[in-house]
C-alpha positions, 0 to 999 in steps of 0.5 A: 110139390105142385098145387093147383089154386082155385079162386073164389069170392067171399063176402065178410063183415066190415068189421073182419075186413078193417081188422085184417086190413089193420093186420096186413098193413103191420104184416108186409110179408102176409097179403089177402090169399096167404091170410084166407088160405091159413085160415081155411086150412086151420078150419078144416084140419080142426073140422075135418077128422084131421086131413093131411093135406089141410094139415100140409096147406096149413104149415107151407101157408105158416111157413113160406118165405116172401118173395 
């Protein structure tokens, strides 16, 4: 399966950014992108009514294998 990417720029608390860079340090396999794209994906399925491909973004973010 192809899926495009979009790149975007948001601004966050300091305080979310130390903590997700405390969780990226212990969490090689995980960097910046992999963190939003799970995030975002878990709040539109929650917010959504439930959209398949926020459900599929969500489960291939959880899942895929490092490089």
């Amino acid at each position: 399966m192809y899926m495009t990417t979009v790149s975007m720029m948001a601004d966050i608390p300091e305080e979310l950014h130390d903590t997700l860079q405390g969780y990226l340090e212990k969490h090689p396999d995980w960097d910046q992108n992999r963190v939003f794209t799970a995030a975002l994906s878990l709040f539109l399925l929650q917010n959504s009514g439930g959209d398949r491909r926020a459900a599929r973004t969500y489960l291939n973010t959880l899942f895929q294998k490092p490089v």
